[in-house]
N, C-alpha and C positions, 0 to 999 in steps of 0.2 A: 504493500500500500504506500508507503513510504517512496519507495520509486517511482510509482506513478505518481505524485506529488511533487516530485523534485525537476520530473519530466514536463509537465504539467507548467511546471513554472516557471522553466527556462525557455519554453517554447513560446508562453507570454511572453515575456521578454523581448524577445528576438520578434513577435510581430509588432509591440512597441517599437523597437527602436530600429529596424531596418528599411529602408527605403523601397518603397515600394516603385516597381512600374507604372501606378498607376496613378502617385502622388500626383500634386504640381509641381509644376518646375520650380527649382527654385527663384525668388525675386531677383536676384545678380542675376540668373542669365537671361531672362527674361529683361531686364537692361541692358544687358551689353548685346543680346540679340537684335534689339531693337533701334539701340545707337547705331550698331553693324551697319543693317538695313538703310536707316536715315543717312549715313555718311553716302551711301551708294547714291542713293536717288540724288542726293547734294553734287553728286560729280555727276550725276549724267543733266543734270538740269545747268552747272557749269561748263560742258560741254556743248551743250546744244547754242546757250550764249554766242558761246568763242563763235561759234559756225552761224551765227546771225547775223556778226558782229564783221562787216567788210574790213575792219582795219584788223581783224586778228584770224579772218574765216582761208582756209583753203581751197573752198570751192570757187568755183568760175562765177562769175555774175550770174549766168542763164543759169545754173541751177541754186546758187544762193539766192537769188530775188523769190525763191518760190520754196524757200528752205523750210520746214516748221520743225523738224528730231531726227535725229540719229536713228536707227533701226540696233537696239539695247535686245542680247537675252535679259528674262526677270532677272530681276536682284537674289541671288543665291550665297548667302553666306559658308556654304561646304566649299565656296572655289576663295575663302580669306585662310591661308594660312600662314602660320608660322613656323618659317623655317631656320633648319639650325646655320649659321652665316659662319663660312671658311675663309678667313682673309686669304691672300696667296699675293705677299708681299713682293714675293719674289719674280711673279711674273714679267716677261718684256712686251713692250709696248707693238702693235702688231696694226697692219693697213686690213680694218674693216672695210672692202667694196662697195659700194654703192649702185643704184639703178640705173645711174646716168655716166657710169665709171667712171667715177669718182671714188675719194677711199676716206674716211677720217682715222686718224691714228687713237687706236684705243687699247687699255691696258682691261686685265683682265681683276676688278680688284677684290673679286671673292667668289666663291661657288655656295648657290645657296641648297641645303639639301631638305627634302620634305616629304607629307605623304599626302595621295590626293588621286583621287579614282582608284583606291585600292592597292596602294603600287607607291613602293621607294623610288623618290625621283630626285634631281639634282639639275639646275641652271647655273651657267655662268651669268653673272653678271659685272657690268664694264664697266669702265669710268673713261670720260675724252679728253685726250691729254689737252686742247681747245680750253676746252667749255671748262675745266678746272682753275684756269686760272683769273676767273670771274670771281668775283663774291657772290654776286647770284645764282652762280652754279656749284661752288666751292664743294659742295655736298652732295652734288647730284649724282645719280646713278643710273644707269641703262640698263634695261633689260628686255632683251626683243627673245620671240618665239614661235614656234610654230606648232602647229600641234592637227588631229585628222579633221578639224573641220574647215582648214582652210580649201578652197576652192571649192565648196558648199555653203554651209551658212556666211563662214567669213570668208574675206580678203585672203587671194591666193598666198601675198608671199610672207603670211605672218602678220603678228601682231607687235605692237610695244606697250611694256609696263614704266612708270615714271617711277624711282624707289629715292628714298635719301639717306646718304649712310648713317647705320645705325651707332647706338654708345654699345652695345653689347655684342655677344656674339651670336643673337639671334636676328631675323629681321621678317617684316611683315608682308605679305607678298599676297594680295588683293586682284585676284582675276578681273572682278568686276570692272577694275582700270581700264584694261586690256584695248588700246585704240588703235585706227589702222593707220598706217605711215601717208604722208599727205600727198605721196605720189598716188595711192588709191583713190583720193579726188582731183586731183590736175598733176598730168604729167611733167611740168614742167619744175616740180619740186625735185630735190636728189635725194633720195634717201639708202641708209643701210641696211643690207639686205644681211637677213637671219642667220648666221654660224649655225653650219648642220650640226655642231655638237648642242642644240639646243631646242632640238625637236622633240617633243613628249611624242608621244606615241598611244595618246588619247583624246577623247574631245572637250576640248575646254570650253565647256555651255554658256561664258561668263561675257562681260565685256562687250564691246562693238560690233557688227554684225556686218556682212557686205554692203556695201553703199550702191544704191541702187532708185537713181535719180527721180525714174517715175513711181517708186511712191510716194514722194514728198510733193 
């Protein structure tokens, strides 16, 4: 009897105090889910701006006079992660190609590694040896990529992420960013084209979508 008692009571216990499937979520993540989200919609309504905006837009006249959004997957926070950040001090500075061959010189200033569709994954990410010597760009970071949706829902030749170095040795890495290079709307821009060593080899649902003048 005694046993069944003792059983009895630690079993209560354990339905007290164990978290259920079927609780609520807790209040933090349910805020930080939802600032997530907010930050997103905040960049794509700042984007759409930029592309309104003739003195900062990429597109042509004839289809910026008739501009209204960007064509965005939803906002999905499974494509925000954070990845562990390998500096790689040592690297030398290297002629990234361009569209219009042309090259900018860029160094490789860390690899970022992470998980994301199931699957250990790893980007380089660059720094221009340029744009470094700005104050305005002092911190800035490139990260372009490719991945199976380009020449489908996106932009054939890849996407770019904007990142800014981080204080630690992790870093933030927000698909949602993911915009297409502004040779995708007027040829007459140069841009860098994707290093094969930075093709994922899944579909990253997040970010900018192919630009495709008649639906706007």
């Amino acid at each position: 009897m005694r046993v069944l008692i003792l059983i009895f009571f630690f079993t209560f216990l354990s339905c007290k105090t164990d978290k259920k499937y079927h609780d609520p979520p807790d209040e933090k993540e349910i805020v930080a889910e939802t600032s997530a989200l907010q930050a997103i919609l905040d960049y794509q309504k700042e984007k759409n701006e930029e592309f309104k905006d003739p003195e900062t837009s990429p597109l042509p006249d004839r289809y910026r006079k008739d501009f209204e959004s960007l064509d965005f997957f939803p906002p999905d926070t499974t494509y925000v992660v954070t990845a562990k950040f390998v500096r790689t001090p040592e690297a030398l500075p290297f002629l990234m190609p361009s569209t219009t061959g042309d090259s900018s010189e860029e160094t490789v200033y860390g690899i970022a590694h992470f998980t994301l569709n199931g699957k250990n994954r790893k980007l380089e990410v660059y720094q221009n040896k340029e744009l470094m010597q700005q104050e305005k760009y002092r911190d800035y970071l490139f990260l372009p990529f490719t991945d199976d949706t380009n020449g489908k829902q996106t932009y054939t030749g890849g996407r770019y992420i904007d990142l800014t170095i981080p204080d630690g040795d992790t870093i933030v890495i927000d698909f949602n960013t993911a915009y297409n290079p502004y040779c995708a709307y007027n040829k007459k821009f140069s841009c860098p084209i994707v290093p094969s060593v930075n093709n994922l080899d899944t579909e990253i649902l997040a970010g900018v979508k192919a630009f495709e003048p008649n639906k706007n």
